[in-house]
Every structure is written in C-alpha cells, then in structure tokens.
C-alpha positions as CSV (number, residue, x, y, z in Angstrom):
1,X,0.0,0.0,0.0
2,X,1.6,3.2,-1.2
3,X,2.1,5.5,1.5
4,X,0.2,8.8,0.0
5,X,-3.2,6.6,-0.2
6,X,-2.7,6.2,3.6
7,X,-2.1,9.7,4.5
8,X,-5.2,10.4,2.1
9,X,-7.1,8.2,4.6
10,X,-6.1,9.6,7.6
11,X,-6.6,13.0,6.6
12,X,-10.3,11.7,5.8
13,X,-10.9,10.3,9.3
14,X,-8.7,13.2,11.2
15,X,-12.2,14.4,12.7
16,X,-11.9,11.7,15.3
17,X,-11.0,14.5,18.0
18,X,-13.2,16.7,17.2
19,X,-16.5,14.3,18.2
20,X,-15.9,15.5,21.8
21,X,-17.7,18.5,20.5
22,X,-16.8,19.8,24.6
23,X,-18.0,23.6,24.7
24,X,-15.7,26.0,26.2
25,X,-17.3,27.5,28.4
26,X,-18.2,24.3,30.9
27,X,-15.1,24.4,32.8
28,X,-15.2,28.2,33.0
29,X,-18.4,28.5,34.6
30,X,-20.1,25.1,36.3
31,X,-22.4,27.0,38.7
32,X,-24.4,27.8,36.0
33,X,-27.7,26.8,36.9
34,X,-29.9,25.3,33.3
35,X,-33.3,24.5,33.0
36,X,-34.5,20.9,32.5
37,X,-34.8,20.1,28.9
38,X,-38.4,19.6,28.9
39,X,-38.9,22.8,29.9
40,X,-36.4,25.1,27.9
41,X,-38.3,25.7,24.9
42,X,-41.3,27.1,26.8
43,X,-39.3,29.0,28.9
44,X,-37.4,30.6,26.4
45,X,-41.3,31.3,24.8
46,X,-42.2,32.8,27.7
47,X,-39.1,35.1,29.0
48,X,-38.7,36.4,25.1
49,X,-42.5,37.5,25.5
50,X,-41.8,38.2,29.1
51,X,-38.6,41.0,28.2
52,X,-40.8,41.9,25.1
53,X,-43.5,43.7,27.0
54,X,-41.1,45.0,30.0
55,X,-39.3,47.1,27.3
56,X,-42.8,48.2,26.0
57,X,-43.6,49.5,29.6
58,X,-40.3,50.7,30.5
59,X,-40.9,52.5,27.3
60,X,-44.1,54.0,28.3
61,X,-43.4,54.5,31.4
62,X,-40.0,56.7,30.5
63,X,-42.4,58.8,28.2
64,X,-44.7,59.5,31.0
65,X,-41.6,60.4,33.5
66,X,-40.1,62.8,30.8
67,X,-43.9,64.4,30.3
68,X,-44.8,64.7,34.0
69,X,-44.5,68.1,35.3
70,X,-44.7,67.5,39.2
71,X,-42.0,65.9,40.7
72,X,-43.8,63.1,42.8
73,X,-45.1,61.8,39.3
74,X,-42.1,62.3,37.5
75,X,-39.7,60.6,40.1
76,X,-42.5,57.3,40.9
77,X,-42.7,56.8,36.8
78,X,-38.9,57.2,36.9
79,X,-38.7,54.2,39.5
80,X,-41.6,52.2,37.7
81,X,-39.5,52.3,34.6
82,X,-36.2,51.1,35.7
83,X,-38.4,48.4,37.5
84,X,-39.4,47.6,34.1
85,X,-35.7,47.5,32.8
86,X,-34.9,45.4,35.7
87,X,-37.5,42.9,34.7
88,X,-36.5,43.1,31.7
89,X,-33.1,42.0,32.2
90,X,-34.3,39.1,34.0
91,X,-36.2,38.3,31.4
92,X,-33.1,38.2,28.7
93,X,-31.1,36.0,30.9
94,X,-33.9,33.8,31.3
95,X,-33.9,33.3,27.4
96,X,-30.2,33.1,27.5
97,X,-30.1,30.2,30.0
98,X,-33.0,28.6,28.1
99,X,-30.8,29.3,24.7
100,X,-27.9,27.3,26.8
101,X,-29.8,24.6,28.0
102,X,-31.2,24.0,24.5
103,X,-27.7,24.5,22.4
104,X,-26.2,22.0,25.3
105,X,-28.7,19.1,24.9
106,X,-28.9,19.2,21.0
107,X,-25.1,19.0,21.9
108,X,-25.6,16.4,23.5
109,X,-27.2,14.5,21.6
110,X,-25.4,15.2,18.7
111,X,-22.4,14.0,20.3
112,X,-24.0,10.7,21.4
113,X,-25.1,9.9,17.7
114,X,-21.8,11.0,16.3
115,X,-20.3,8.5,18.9
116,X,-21.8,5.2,17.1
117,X,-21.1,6.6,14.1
118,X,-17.7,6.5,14.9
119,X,-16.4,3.2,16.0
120,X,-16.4,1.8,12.7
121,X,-14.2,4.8,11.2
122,X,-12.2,4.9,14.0
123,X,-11.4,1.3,13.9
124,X,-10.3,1.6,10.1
125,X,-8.3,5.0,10.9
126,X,-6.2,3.1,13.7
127,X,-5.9,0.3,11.2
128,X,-4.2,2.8,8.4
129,X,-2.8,4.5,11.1
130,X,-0.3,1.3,12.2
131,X,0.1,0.6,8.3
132,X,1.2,4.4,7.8
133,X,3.7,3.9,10.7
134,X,5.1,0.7,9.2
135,X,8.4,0.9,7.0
136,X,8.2,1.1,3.1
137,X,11.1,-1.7,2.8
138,X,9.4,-3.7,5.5
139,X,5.9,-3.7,3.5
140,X,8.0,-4.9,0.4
141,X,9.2,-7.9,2.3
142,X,5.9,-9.3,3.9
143,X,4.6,-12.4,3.2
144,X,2.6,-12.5,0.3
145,X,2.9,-12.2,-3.6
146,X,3.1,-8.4,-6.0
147,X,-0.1,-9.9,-7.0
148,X,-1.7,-9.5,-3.7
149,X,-0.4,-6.0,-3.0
150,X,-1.7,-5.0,-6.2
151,X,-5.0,-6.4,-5.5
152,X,-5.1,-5.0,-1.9
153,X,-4.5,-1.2,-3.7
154,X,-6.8,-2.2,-5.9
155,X,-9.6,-2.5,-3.2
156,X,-8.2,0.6,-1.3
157,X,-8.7,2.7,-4.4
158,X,-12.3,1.5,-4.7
159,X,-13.3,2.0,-1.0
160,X,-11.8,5.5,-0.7
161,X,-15.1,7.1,-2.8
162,X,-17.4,5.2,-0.7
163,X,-15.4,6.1,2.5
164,X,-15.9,9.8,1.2
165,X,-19.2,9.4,0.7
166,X,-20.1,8.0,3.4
167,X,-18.0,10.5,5.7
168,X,-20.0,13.3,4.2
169,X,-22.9,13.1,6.3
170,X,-20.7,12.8,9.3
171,X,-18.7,16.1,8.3
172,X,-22.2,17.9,7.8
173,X,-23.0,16.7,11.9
174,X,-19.7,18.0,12.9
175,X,-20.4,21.8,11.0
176,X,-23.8,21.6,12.7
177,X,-21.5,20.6,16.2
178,X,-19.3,23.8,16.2
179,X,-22.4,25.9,15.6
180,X,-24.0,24.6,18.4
181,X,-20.7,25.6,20.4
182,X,-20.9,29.2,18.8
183,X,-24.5,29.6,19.8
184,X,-24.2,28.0,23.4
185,X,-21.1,31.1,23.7
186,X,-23.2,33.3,22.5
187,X,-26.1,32.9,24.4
188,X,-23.3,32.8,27.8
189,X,-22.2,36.1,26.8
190,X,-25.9,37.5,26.5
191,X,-26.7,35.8,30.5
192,X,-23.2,37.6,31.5
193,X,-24.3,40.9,29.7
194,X,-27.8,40.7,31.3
195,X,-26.6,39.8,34.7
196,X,-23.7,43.4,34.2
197,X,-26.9,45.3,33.4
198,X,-29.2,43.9,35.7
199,X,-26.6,44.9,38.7
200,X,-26.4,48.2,37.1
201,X,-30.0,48.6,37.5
202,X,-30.2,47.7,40.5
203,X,-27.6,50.3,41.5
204,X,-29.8,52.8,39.9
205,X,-33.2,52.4,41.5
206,X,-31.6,52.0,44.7
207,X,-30.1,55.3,44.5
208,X,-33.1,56.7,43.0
209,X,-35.6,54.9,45.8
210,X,-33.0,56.4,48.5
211,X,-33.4,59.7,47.4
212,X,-37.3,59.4,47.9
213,X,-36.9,58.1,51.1
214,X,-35.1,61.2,52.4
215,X,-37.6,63.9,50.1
216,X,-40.5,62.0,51.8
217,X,-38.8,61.4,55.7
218,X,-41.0,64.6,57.0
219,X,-44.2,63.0,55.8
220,X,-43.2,60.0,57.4
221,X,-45.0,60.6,61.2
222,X,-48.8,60.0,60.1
223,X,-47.5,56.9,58.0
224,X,-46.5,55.5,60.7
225,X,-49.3,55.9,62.9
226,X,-50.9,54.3,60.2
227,X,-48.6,51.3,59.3
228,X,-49.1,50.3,63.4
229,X,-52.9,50.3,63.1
230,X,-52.8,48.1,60.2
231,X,-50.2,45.6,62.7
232,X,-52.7,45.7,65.2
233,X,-55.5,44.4,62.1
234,X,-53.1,42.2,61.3
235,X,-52.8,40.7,65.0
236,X,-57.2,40.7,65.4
237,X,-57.3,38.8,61.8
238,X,-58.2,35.2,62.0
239,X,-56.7,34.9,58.8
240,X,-55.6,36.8,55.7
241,X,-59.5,37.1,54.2
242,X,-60.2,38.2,57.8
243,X,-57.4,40.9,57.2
244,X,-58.2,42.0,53.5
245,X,-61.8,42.6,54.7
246,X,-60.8,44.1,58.1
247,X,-58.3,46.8,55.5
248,X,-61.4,47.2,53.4
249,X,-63.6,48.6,55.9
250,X,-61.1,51.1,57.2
251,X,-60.7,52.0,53.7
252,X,-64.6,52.3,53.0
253,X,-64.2,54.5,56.1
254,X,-61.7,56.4,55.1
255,X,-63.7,57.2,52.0
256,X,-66.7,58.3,53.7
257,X,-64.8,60.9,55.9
258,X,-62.8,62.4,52.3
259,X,-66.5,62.5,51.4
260,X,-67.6,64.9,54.2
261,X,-68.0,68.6,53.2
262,X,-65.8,70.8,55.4
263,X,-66.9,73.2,57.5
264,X,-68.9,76.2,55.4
265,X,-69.9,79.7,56.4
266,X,-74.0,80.0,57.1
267,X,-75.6,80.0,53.7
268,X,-78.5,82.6,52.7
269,X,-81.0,80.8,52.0
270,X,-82.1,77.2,53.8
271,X,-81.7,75.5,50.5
272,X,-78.2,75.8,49.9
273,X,-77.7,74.1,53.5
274,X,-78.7,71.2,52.4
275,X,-76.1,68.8,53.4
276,X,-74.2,67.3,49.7
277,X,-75.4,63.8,48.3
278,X,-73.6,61.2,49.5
279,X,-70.8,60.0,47.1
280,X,-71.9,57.3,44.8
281,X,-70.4,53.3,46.6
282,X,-68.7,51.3,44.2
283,X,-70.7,49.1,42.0
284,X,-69.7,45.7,40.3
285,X,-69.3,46.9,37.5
286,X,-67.1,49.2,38.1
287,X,-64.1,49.1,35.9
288,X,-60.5,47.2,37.0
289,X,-57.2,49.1,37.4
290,X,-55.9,50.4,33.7
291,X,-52.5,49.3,34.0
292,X,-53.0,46.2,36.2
293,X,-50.0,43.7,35.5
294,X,-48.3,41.0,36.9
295,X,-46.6,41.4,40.0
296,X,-43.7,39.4,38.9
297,X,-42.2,37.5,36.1
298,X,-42.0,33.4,36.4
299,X,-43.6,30.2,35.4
300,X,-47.1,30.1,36.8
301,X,-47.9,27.0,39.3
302,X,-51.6,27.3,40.3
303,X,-53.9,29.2,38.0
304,X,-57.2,30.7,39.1
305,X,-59.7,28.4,40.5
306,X,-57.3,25.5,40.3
307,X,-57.6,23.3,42.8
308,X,-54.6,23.1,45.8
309,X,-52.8,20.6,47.4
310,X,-55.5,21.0,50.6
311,X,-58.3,20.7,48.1
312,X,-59.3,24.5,48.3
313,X,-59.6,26.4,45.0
314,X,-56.8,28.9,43.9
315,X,-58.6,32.8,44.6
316,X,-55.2,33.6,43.1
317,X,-52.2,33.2,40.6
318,X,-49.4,31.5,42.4
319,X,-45.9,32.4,40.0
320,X,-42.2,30.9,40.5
321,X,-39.8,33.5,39.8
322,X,-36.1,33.6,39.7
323,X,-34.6,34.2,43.3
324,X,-34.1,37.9,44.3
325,X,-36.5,38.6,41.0
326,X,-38.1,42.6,41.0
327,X,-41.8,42.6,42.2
328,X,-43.5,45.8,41.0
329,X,-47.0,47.0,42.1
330,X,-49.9,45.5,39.7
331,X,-51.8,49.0,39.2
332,X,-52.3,52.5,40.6
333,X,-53.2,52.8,44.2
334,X,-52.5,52.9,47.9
335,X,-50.8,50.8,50.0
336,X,-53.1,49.3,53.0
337,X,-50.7,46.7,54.6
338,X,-46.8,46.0,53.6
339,X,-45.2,43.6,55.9
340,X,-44.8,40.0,57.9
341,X,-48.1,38.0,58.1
342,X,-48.2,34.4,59.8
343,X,-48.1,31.7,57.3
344,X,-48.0,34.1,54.1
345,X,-44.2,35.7,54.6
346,X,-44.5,38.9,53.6
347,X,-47.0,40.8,51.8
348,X,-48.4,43.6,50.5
349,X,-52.1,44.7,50.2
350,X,-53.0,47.7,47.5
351,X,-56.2,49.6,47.7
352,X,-57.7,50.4,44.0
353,X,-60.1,53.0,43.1
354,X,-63.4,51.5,42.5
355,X,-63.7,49.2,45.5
356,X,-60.7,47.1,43.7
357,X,-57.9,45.3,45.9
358,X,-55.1,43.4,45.2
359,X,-52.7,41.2,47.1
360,X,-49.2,39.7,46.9
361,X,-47.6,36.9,48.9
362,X,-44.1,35.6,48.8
363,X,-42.3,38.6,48.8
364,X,-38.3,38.0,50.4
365,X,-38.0,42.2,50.8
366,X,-40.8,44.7,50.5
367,X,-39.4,48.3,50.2
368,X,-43.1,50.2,50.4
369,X,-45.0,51.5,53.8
370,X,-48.7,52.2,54.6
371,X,-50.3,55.0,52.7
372,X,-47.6,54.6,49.9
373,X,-49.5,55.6,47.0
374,X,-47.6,53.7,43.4
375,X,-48.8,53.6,40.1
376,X,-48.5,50.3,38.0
377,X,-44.9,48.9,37.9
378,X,-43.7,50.6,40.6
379,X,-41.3,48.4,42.7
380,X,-42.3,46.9,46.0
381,X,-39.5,44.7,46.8
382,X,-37.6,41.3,45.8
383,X,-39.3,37.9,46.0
384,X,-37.7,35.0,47.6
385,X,-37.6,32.7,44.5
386,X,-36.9,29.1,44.7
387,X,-39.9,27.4,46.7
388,X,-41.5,30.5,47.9
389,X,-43.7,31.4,45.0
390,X,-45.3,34.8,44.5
391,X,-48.8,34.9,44.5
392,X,-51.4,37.8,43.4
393,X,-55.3,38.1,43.9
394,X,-56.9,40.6,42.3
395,X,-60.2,41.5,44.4
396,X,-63.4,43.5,43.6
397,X,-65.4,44.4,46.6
398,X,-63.7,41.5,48.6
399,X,-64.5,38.9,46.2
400,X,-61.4,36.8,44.1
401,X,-61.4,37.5,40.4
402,X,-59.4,36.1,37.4
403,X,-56.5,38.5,37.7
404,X,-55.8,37.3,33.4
405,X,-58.8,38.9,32.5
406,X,-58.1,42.4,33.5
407,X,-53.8,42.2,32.2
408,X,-53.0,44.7,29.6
C-alpha cells in the first residue's frame, strides 16, 4: 500500500478529536444553573415574551416620567420604569439560559449519535494508522505475492469514494457541532451581559428609591401611625381574608370621611344648606385598574380556580420567579398593609379605586410602607424565588377575580 493513499485516509478520518464537541465554556463556569430540557423551549417562549413587554412599559413609562410636570409623578414613573428595565433584564437572561440549556442538549445528543457513528471509522483510521507507521522496505518484504499487493491497492482505491461518501454526512453533523458551540457562547455572553446590566439597574433604583426616602422622611410621622394600626389588624385577623376585609372597611371608612364637606360659612338661604349627596359606593361593575400587570415575572404554578394541594380552589395566581426577582405594584393605588403576616411571609395589600384590591404573597424584601401611594410597575420589593412562589389576587369588593382577565 503506497504511503500517499494512507495519509489520504487519515486525513479523511482526522475528525476523530473533534467528536468531543466539549464547549468552552463548561469548565469556565459550572455554577451555572440550566433549566431541565423539557422545559427550555417554553421557557425561552415565555421570557422572550416576558422581556418583550417590560421594554414596552419601560418604554411607556419613560415617556410619562419625561412628560410629568410635578415631581412626585415624575420621580414614581422614573422608579416604575427602571423596575421595568430590571425585569427586563431578567427576562433576557432567562432566554439566555434557556438558549444554553437548549444548544447543550442538541449537543448532547449530537455528540452521542456521532459516537456510534464513529467506531467503525475509527477502527479503520487506527488500522491505516499502524500501516502508515510501518516501513516502506518492510511492507515490500511481507509475506505474500506483487499480486496480492496489487490487488489490496486495488480495493483501497475502490473504497476510498465510498469512504468519502459516506464521511459526508458525518462532516455535515460536525459543522452543525461547532455551531451549536458558537450559539451556546453566544447565548453565555448574553446571560453575563444581562446579569452586568441587571446589577447596574439595581444600582440605579436604589439610588433613585434612597433619594425618595429622604424627600419623603418629613411626611413619614402619620404613616406610621398608620402602618401600626394596620399591625394591630393584622394581630385581630383570623386569617388573611379576615385581614383584606378588616383593610377594606377602614378604607370604606376612610372614604366616607374624604367624602364629608368641610366646615362652610351660614348659607342665605335654607336650601343651599342642604347637606351634599352622598358620594356614589362602588358598583360591580365598576371598571378594574388600567394598568394592572403582573406582580412578577416566572412560570405560573396554580392558576385561578385550580384546585390546591389542601383541596381549596386557587382565589389567586401562584408564579415561580427567579430568586431575588423585582416585584412591582400591579396598578395605581394605595398601600393598606406591607409587611410580615403568619403563614403568608411577607405581603403587600394595594387599595384600587373602584372598590378594587389586590394582594401579593411571597415577597423576600418589600421596600413600600402604609399610605404609599404607586402607580402600575412601581417596585415593592424582591421575591424570595426558589420554593417560595409569589402569589397575586386581584379583588373586587372583597370577592377573588381572574386577575388574566383584567392584564393589559
């Protein structure tokens, strides 16, 4: 066997090393955390829609900031905004891990294909690989007759198209390989360049939620007052239905006294002393929040009406977020109860216009007090992630509704 057909060989089945198809990046970062393959291709649905509409809000939300011409509107759409970026950012590194965990199966499973595909090339480059190695006077003193060297290059020069042929598919698999390694780098740089701006947001709304803390540290007194009666609710409540309906008649109160005319000079006439009509009480149909969202991005667990573990039907959404993930207000309002409650960690009650409530569970950190007053988006705190999931009910005059009928 003439020693160029040999080296032909070999260079045809030199792609032995490059099955491992290993991707770079594995030994520089193994705490990465993927997603189970089953579920990276709805994940990655979800967070693209997910970051989709948290730029459209941040978007909005930025407009309304730069149009605003008080300060308490311009600096609370300011905060809801960079909420929004924050989720956002979440969002994109949620579609870059799902982009990972999908480039790194199909890897996978390219890699165990290519394996069995293998052994019978690899065999036959090992064999050419000890006759390459072997002596060109030795090989003209083995056993055997010109007439069977002959014939054996005869047979080598028949098998080498086939060989090519069949080698082509294999070659295809490995280009396909080495783009699955590009696209599992490039969706690592996109989770590292989310994570960078994700810190950097961070950075900013704390700063920017700091310097509302001190502009607002005079009005602080009465909040507090109020924030200790709604403990002391809290501590009367049987349980947390006890304690939204408990918040709701305080508010219904608080209503009724706004409503009272203030104190008027005697009028001339009896007929203008009429005392005003009542203000109108909130009917059913009495339109939801306008900008009522979800609290929180994540996979939902228990829809509305579903039935629970105990056998009780959801009144809620129950969501799993990422740990430490942004949780924003859902719409406009007031805040009736931020804090600890037993059994429910913490939570955070809004008051709507209309006779509408909403409540969150779950929450790690809330960053809002009693008699807050947000508008949709604006951050409450950080959820706990992992187990803990984040839960929202959406109430109208104390009963559950579907908070998905009512999202934007």
């Amino acid at each position: 066997m003439s020693r160029p057909i040999i080296l032909t060989l070999l260079a045809m089945f030199g792609f032995g090393g490059a099955l491992a198809l290993a991707l770079p990046e594995t030994q520089a970062a193994p705490s990465i955390a993927l997603l189970a393959p089953d579920e990276a291709e709805a994940a990655l649905a979800r967070a693209t829609r997910e970051s989709r509409l948290a730029e459209g809000r941040a978007a909005r939300l930025t407009r309304e900031a730069e149009a605003a011409t008080e300060a308490a509107t311009r600096t609370a759409s300011e905060a809801a905004a960079l909420a929004a970026r924050i989720q956002q950012a979440e969002a994109d590194i949620e579609v870059a891990r799902a982009r990972l965990t999908i480039a790194r199966q199909a890897r996978a499973t390219l890699t165990a294909r290519l394996s069995k595909k293998q052994e019978p090339t690899a065999r036959l480059a090992a064999a050419l690989q000890t006759a390459a190695r072997r002596p060109l006077a030795l090989a003209a003193l083995q056993p055997g007759s010109l007439k069977d060297v002959v014939h054996v290059r005869a047979v080598l020069d028949s098998a080498v198209p086939q060989i090519r042929a069949r080698t082509t598919a294999l070659r295809s698999e490995l280009d396909r390989g080495r783009a699955l390694e590009a696209q599992a780098a490039r969706a690592l740089d996109q989770m590292r360049s989310g994570e960078s701006a994700l810190r950097q947001r961070r950075i900013e709304l704390a700063t920017l939620e700091n310097q509302q803390r001190l502009a607002s540290r005079n009005a602080r007194g009465a909040a507090q007052r109020e924030g200790e009666r709604a403990l002391a609710l809290a501590e009367e409540a049987r349980d947390l239905d006890g304690l939204v309906d408990k918040l709701g008649e305080v508010a219904a109160l608080r209503q009724e006294l706004a409503a009272l005319p203030g104190p008027v000079l005697r009028p001339p006439d009896l007929a203008a002393a009429l005392p005003a009509a009542p203000a109108p009480a909130p009917s059913a149909s009495t339109p939801p929040p306008r900008d009522f969202q979800l609290p929180v991005q994540g996979r939902t667990l228990t829809g509305f009406g579903a039935k629970r573990a105990s056998g009780i039907a959801s009144t809620g959404l129950s969501l799993a977020p990422a740990k430490d993930a942004q949780v924003v207000a859902p719409a406009r309002g007031r805040i009736a109860f931020a804090g600890a409650y037993r059994g429910f960690g913490r939570i955070v009650i809004i008051e709507h216009d209309g006779g509408w409530t909403s409540l969150v569970t779950g929450l790690e950190q809330v960053e809002v007090a009693v008699g807050d007053l947000v508008i949709g988006g604006s951050p409450m705190g950080r959820a706990s992630g992992g187990a803990e999931p984040v839960t929202i009910e959406l109430r109208r005059e104390g009963k559950p509704v579907n908070p998905l009928q009512y999202l934007r």
